[in-house]
Biopython code that builds the backbone (N, CA, C, O; Angstrom):
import numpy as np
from Bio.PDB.StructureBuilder import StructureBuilder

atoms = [
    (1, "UNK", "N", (155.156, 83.708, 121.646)),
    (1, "UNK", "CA", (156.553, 83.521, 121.951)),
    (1, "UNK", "C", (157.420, 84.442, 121.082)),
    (1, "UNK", "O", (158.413, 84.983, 121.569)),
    (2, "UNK", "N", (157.032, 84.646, 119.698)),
    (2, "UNK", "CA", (158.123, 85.365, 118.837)),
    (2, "UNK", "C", (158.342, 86.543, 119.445)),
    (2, "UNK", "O", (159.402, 87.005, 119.868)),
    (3, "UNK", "N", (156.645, 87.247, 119.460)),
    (3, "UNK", "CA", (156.537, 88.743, 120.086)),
    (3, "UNK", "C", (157.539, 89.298, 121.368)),
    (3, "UNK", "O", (158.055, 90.401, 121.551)),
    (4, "UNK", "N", (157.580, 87.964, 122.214)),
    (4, "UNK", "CA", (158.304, 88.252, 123.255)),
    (4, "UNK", "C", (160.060, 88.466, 122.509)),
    (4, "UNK", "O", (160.712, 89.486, 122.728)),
    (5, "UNK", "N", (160.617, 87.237, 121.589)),
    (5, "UNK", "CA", (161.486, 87.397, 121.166)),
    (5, "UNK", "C", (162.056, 88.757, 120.682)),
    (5, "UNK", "O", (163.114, 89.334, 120.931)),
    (6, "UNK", "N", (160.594, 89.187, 119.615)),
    (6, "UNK", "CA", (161.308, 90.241, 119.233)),
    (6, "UNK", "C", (161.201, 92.056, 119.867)),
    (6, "UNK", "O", (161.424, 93.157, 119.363)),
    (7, "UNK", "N", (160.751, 91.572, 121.173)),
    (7, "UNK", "CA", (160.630, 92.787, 121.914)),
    (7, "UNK", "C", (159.030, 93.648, 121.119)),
    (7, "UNK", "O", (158.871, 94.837, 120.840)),
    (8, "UNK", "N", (158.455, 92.940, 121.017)),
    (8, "UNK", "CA", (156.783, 93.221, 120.396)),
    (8, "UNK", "C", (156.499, 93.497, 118.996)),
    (8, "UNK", "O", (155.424, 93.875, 118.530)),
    (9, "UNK", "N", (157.996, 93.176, 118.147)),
    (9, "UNK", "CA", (157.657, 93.429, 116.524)),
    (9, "UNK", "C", (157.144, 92.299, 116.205)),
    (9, "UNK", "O", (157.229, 91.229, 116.808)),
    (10, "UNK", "N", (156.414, 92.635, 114.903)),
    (10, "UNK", "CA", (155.422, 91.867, 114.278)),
    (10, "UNK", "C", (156.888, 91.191, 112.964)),
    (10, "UNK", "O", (157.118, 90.037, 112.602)),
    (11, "UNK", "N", (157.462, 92.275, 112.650)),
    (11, "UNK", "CA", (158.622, 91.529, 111.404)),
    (11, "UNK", "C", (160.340, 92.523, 112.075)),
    (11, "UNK", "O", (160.357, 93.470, 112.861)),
    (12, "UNK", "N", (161.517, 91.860, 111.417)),
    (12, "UNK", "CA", (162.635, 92.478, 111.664)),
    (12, "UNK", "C", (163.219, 93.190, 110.547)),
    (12, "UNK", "O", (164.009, 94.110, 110.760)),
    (13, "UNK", "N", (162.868, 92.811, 109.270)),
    (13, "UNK", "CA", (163.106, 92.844, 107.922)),
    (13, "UNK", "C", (162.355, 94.771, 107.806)),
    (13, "UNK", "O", (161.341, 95.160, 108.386)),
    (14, "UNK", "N", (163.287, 95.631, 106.869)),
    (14, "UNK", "CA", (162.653, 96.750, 106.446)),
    (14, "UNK", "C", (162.302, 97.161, 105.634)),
    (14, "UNK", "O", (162.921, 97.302, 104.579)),
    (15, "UNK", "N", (160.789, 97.607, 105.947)),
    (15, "UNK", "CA", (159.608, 97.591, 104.685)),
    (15, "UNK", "C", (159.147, 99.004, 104.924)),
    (15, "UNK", "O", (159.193, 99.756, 105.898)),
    (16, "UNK", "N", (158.735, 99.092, 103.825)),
    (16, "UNK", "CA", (158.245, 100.931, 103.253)),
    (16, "UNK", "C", (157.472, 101.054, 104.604)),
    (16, "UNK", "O", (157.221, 100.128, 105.375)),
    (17, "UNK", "N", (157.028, 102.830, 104.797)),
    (17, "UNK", "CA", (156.301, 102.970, 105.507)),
    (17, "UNK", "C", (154.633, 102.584, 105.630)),
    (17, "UNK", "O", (153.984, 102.377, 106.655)),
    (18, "UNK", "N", (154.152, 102.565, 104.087)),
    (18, "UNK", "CA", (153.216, 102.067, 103.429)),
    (18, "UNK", "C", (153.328, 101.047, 102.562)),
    (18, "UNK", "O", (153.279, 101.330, 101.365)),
    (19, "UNK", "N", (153.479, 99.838, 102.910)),
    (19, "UNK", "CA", (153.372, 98.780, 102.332)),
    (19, "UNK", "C", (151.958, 98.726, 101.162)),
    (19, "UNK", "O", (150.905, 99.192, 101.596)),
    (20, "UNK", "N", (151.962, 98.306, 100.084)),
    (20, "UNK", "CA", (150.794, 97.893, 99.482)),
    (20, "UNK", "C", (150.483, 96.827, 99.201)),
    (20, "UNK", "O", (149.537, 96.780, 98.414)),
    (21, "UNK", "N", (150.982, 95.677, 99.592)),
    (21, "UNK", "CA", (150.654, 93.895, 99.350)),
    (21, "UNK", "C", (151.923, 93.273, 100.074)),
    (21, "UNK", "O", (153.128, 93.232, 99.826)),
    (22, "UNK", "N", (151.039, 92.778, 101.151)),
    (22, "UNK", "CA", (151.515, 91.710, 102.025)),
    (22, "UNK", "C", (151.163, 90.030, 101.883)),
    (22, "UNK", "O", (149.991, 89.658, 101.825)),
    (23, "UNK", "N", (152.029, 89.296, 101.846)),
    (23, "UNK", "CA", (151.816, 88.115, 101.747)),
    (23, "UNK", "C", (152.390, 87.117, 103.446)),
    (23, "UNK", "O", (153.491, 87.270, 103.976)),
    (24, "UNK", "N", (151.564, 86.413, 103.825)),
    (24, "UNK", "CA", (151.731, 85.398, 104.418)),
    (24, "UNK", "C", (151.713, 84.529, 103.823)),
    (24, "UNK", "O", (150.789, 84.380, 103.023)),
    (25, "UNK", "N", (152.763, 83.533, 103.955)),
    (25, "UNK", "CA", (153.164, 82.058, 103.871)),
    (25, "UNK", "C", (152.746, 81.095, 104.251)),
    (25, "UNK", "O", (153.827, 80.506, 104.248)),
    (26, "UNK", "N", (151.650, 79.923, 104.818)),
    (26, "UNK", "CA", (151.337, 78.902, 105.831)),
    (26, "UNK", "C", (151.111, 79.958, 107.373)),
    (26, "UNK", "O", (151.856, 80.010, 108.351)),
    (27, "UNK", "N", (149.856, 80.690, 107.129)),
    (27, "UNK", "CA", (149.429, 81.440, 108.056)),
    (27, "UNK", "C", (148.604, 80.900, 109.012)),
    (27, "UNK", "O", (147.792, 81.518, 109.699)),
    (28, "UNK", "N", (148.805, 79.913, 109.028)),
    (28, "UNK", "CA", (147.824, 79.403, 110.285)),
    (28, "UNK", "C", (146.625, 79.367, 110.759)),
    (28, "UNK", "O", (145.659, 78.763, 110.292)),
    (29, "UNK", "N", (146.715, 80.419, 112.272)),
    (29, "UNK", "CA", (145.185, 80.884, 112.392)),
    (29, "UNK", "C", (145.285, 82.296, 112.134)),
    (29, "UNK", "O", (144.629, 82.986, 112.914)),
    (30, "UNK", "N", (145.906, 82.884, 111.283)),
    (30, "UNK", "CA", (145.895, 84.450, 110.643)),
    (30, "UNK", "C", (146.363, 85.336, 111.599)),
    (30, "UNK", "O", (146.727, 86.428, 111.162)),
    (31, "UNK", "N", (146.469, 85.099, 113.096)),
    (31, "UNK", "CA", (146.950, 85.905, 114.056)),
    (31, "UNK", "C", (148.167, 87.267, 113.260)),
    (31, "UNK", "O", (148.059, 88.477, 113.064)),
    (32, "UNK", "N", (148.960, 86.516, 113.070)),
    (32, "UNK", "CA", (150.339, 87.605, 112.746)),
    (32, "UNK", "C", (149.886, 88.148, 111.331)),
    (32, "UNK", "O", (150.572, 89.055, 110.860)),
    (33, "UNK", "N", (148.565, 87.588, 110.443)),
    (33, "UNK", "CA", (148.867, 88.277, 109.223)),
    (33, "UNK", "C", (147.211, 89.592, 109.695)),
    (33, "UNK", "O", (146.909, 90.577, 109.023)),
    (34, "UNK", "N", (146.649, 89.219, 110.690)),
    (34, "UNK", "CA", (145.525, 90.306, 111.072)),
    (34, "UNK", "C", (146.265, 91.020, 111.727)),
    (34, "UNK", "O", (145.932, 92.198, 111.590)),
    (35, "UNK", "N", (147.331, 90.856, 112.546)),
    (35, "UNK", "CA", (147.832, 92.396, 113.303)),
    (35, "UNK", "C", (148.964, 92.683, 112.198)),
    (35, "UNK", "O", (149.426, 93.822, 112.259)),
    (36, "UNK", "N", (149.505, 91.824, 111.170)),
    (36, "UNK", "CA", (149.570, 93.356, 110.076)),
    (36, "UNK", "C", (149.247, 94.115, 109.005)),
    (36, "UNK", "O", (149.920, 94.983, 108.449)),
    (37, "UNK", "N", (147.520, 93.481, 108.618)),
    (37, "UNK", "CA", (146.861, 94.329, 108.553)),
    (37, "UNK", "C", (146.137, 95.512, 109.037)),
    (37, "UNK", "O", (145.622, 96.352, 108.300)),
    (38, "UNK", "N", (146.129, 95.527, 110.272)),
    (38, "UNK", "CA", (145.758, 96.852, 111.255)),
    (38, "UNK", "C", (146.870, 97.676, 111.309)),
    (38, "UNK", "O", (146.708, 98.895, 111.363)),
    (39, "UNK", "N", (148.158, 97.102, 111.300)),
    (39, "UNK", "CA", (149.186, 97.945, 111.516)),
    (39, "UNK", "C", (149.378, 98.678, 110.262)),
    (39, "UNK", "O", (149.912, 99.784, 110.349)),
    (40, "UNK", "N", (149.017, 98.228, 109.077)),
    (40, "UNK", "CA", (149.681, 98.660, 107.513)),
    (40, "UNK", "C", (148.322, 98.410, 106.996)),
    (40, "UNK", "O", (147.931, 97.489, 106.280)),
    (41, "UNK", "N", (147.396, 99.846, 107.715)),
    (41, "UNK", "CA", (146.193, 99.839, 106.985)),
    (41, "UNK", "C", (146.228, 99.990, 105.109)),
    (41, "UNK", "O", (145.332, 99.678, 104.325)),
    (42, "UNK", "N", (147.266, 100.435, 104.879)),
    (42, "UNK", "CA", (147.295, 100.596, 103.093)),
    (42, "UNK", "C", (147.722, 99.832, 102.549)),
    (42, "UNK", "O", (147.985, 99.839, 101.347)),
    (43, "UNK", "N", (147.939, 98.752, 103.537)),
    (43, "UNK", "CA", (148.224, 97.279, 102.522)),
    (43, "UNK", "C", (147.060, 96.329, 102.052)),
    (43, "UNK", "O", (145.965, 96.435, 102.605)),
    (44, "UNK", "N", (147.215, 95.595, 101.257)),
    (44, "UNK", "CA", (146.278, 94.480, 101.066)),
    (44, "UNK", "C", (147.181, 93.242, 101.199)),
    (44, "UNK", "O", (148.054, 92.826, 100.437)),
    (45, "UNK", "N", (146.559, 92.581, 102.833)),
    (45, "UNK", "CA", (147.496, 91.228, 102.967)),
    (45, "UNK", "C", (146.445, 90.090, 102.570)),
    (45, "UNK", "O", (145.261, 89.778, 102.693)),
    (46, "UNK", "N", (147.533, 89.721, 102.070)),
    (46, "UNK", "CA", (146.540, 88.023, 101.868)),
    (46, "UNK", "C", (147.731, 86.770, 102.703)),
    (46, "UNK", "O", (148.936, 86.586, 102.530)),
    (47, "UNK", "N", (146.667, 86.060, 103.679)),
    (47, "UNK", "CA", (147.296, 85.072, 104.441)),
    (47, "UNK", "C", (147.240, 83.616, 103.914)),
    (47, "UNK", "O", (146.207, 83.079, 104.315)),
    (48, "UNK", "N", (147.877, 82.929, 103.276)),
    (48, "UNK", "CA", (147.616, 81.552, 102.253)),
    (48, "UNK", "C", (148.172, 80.197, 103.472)),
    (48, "UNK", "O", (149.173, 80.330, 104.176)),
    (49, "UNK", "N", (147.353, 79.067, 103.488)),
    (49, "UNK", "CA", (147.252, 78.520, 103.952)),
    (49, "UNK", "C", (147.039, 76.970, 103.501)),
    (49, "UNK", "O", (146.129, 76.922, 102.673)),
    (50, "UNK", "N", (147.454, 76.002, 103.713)),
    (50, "UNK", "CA", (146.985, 74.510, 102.798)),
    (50, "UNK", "C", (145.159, 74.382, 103.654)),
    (50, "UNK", "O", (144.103, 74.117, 103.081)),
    (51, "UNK", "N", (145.334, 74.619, 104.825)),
    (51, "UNK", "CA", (144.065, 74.409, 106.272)),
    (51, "UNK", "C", (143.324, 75.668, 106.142)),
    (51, "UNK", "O", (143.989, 76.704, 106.138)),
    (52, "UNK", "N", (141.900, 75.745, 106.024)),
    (52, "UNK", "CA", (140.967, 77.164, 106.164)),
    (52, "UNK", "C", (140.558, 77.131, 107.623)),
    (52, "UNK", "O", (139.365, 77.165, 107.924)),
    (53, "UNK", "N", (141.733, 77.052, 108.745)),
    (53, "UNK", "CA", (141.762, 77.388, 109.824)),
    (53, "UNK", "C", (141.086, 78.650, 110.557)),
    (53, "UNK", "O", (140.722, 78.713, 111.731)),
    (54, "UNK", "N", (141.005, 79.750, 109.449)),
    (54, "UNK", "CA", (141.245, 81.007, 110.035)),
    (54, "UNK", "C", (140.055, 81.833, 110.510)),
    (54, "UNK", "O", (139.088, 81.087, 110.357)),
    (55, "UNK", "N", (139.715, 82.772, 110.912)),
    (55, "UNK", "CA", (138.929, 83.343, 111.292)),
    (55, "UNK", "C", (137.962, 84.043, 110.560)),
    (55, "UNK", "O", (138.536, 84.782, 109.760)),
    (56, "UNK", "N", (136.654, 84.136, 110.482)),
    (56, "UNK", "CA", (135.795, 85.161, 109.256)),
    (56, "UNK", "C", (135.694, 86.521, 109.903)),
    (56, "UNK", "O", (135.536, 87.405, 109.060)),
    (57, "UNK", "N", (135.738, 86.942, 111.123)),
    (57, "UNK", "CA", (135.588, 88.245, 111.235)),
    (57, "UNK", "C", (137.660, 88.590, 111.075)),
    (57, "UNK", "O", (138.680, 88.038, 111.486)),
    (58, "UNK", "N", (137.361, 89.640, 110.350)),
    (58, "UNK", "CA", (139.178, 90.150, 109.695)),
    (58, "UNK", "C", (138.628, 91.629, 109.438)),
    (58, "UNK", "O", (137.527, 92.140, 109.233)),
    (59, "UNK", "N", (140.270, 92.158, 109.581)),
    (59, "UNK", "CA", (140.076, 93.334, 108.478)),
    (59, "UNK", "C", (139.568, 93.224, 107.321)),
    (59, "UNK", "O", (139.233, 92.242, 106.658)),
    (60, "UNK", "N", (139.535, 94.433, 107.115)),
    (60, "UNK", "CA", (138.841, 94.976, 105.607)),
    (60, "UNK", "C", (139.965, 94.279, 104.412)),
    (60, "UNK", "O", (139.730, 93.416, 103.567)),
    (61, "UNK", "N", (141.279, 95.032, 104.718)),
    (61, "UNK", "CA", (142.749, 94.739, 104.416)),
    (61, "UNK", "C", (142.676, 93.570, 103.949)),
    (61, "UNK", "O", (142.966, 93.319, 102.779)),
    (62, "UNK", "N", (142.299, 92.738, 104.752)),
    (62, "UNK", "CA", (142.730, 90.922, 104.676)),
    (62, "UNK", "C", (141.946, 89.949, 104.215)),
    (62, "UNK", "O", (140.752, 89.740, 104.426)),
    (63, "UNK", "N", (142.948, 89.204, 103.379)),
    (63, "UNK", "CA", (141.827, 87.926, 102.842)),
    (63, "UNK", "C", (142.697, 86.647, 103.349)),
    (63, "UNK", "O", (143.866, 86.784, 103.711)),
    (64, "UNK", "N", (142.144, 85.608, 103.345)),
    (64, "UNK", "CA", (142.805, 84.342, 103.371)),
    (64, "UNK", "C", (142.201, 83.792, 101.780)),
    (64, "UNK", "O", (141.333, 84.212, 101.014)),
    (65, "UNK", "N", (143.393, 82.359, 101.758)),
    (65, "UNK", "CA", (143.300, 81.663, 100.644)),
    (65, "UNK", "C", (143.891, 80.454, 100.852)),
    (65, "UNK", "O", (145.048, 80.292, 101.242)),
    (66, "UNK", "N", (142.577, 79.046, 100.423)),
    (66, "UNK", "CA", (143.487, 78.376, 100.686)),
    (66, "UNK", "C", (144.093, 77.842, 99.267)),
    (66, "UNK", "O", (143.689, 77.750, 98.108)),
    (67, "UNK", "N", (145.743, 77.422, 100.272)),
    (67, "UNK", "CA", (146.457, 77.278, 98.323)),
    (67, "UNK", "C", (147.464, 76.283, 99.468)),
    (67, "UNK", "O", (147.401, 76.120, 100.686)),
    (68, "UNK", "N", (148.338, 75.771, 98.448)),
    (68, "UNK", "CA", (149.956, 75.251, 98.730)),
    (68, "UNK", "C", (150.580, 75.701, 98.610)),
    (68, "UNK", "O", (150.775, 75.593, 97.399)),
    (69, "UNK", "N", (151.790, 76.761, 99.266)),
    (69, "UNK", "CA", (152.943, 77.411, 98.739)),
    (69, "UNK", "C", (153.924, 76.511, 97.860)),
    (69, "UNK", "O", (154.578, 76.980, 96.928)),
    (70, "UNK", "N", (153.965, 75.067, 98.277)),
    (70, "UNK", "CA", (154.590, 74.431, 97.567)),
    (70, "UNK", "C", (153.795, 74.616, 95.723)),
    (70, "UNK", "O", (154.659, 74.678, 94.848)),
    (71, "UNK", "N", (153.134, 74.650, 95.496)),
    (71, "UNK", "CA", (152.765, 74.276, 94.182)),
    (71, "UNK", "C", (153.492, 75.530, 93.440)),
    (71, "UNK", "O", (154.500, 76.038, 93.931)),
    (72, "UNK", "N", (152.974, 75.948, 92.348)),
    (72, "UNK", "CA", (153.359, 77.415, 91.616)),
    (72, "UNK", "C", (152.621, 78.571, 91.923)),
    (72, "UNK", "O", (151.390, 78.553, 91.903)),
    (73, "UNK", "N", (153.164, 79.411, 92.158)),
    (73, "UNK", "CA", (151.861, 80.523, 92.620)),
    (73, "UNK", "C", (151.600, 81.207, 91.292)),
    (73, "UNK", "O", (152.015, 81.108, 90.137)),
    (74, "UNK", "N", (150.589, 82.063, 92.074)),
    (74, "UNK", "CA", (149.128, 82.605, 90.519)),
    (74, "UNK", "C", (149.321, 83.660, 90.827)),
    (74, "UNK", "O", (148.301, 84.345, 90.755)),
    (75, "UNK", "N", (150.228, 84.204, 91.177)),
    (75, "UNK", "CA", (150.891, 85.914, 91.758)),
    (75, "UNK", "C", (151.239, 86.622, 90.501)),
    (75, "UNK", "O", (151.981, 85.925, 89.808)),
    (76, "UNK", "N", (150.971, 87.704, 90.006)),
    (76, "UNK", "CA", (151.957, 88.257, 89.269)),
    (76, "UNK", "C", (153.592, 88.281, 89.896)),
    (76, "UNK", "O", (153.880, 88.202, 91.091)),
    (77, "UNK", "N", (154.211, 88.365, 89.164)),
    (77, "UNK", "CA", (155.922, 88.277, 89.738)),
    (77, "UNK", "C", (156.220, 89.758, 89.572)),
    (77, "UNK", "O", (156.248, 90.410, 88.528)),
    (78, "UNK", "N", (156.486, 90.237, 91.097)),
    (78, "UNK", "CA", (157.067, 91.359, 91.516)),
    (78, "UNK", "C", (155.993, 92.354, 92.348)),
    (78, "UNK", "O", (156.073, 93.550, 92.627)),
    (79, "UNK", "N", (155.190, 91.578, 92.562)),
    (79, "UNK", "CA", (153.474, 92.020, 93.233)),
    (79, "UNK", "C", (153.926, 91.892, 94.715)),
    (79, "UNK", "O", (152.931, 92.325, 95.296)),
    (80, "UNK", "N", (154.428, 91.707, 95.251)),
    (80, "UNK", "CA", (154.382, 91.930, 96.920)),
    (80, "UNK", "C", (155.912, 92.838, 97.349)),
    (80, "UNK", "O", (156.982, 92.850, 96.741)),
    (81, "UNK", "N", (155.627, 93.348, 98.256)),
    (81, "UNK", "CA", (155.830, 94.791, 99.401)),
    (81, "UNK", "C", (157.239, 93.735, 100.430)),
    (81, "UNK", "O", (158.466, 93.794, 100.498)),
    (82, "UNK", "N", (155.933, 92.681, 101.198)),
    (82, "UNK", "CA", (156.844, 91.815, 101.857)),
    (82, "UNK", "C", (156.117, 89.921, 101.634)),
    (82, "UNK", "O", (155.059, 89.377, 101.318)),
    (83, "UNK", "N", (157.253, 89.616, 101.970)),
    (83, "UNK", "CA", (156.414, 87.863, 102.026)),
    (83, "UNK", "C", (157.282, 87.203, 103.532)),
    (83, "UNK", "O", (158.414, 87.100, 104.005)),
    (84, "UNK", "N", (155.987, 86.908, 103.802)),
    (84, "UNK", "CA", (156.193, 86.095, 105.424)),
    (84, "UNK", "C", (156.368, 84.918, 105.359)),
    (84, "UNK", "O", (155.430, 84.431, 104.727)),
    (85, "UNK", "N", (157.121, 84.117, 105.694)),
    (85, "UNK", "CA", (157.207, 82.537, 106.123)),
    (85, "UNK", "C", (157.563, 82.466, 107.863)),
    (85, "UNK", "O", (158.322, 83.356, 108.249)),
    (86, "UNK", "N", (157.304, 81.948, 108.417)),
    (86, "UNK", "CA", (157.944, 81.604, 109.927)),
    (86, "UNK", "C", (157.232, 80.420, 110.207)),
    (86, "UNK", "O", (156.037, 80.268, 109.952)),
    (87, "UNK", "N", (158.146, 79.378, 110.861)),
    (87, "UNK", "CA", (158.008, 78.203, 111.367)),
    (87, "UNK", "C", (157.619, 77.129, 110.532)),
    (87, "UNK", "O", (156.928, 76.223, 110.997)),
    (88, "UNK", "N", (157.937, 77.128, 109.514)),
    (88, "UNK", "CA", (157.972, 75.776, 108.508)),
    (88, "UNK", "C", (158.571, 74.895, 107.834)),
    (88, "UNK", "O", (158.253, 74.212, 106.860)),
    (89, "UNK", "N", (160.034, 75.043, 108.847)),
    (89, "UNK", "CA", (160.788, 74.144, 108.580)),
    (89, "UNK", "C", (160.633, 72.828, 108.330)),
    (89, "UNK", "O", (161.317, 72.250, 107.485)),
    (90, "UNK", "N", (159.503, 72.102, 109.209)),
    (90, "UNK", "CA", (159.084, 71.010, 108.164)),
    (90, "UNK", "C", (158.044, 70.945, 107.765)),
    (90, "UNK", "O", (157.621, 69.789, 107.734)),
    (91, "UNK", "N", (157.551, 71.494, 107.507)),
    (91, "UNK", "CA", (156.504, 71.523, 106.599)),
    (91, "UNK", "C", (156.183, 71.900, 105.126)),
    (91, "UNK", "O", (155.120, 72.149, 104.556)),
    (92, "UNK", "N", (157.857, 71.840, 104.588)),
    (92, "UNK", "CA", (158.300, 72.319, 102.963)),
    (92, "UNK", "C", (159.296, 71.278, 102.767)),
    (92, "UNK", "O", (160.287, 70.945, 103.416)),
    (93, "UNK", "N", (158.810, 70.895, 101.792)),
    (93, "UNK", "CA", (159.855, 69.646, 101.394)),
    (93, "UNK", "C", (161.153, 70.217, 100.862)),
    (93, "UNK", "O", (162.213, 69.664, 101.156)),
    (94, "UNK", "N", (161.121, 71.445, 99.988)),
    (94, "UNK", "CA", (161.874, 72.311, 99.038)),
    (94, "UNK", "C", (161.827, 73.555, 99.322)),
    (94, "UNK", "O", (161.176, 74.459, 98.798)),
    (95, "UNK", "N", (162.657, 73.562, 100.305)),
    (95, "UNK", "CA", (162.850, 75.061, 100.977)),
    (95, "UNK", "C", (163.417, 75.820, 99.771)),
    (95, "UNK", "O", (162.819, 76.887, 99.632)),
    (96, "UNK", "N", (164.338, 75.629, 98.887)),
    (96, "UNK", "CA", (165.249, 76.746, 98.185)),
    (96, "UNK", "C", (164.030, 76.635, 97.099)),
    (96, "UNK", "O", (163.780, 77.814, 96.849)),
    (97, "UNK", "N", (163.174, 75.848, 96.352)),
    (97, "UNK", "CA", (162.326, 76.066, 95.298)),
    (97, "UNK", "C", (161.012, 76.870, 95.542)),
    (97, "UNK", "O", (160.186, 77.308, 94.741)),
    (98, "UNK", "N", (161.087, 76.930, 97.030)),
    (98, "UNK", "CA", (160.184, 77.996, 98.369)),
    (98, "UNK", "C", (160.633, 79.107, 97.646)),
    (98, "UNK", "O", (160.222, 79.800, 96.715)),
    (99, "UNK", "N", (161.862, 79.035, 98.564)),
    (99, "UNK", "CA", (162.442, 80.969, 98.211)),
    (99, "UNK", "C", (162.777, 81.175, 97.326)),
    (99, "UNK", "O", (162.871, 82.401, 97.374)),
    (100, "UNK", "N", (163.236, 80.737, 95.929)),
    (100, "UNK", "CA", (162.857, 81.195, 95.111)),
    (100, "UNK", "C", (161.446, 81.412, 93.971)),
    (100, "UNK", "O", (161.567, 81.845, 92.825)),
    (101, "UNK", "N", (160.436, 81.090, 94.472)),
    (101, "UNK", "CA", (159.216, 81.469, 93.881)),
    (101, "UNK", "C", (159.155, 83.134, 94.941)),
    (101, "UNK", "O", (158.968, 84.216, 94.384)),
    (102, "UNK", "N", (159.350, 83.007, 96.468)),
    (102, "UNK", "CA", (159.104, 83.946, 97.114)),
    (102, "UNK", "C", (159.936, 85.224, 96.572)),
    (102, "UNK", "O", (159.405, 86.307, 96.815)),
    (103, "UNK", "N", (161.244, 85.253, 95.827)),
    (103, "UNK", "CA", (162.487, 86.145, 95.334)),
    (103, "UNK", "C", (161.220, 86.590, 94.159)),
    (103, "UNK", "O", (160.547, 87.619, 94.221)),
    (104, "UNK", "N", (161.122, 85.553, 93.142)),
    (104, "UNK", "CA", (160.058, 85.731, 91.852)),
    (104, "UNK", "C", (158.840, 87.271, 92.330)),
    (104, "UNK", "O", (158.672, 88.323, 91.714)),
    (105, "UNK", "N", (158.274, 86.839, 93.483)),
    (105, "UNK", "CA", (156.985, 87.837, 93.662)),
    (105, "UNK", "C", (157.304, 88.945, 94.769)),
    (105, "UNK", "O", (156.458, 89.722, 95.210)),
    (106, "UNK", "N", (158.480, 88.911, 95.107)),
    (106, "UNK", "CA", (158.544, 90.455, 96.260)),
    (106, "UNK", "C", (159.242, 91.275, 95.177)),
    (106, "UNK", "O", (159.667, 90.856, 94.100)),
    (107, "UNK", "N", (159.291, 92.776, 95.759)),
    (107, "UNK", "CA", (159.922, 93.590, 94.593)),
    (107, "UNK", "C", (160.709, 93.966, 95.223)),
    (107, "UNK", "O", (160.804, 94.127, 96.440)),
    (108, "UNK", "N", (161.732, 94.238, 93.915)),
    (108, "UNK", "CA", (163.294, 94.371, 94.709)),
    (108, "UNK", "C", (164.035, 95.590, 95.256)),
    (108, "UNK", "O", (165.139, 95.457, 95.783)),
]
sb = StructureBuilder()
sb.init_structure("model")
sb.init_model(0)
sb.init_chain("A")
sb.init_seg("    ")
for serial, (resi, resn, name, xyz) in enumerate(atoms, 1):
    if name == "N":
        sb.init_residue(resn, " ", resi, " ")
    sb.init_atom(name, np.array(xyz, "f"), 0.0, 1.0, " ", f" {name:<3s}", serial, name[0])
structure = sb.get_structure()
């Protein structure tokens, strides 16, 4: 459904031509974080998840992990390119203590 929304982009937000660390948020079944690893072969995405839903055949690029975004992350701060969240409005108790851990680890 998004794809259709956004006329076939994967994100709307503008990111280097070469990204080097991508983060997904509550990635699901990894769908959107494997097509952007193929797309941004020089990234290293990691797709984090509470559920190990996801698929074992992946890019090279891509890892999953399962973690809680809610808890504290184990990121260095200022280590990611971009960070993905979509569709988790309820599924975060503390949206603003969300985005700001997410502000903490993207670089500015």
């Amino acid at each position: 459904m998004w794809m259709l929304v956004t006329s076939g982009r994967l994100h709307l937000s503008p990111i280097a031509q070469d990204p080097q660390k991508i983060l997904d948020l509550g990635t699901g079944t990894g769908i959107w974080a494997m097509q952007m690893a193929d797309l941004y072969p020089s990234a290293e995405v990691i797709g984090t998840d509470i559920s190990p839903v996801q698929p074992k055949w992946v890019p090279p690029n891509l890892q999953f992990e399962v973690d809680d975004l809610e808890e504290e992350w184990l990121y260095k701060p200022n280590s990611f390119d971009f960070i993905h969240v979509r569709f988790m409005f309820l599924a975060i108790k503390d949206y603003p203590a969300m985005l700001e851990q997410a502000y903490k680890y993207v670089h500015e």
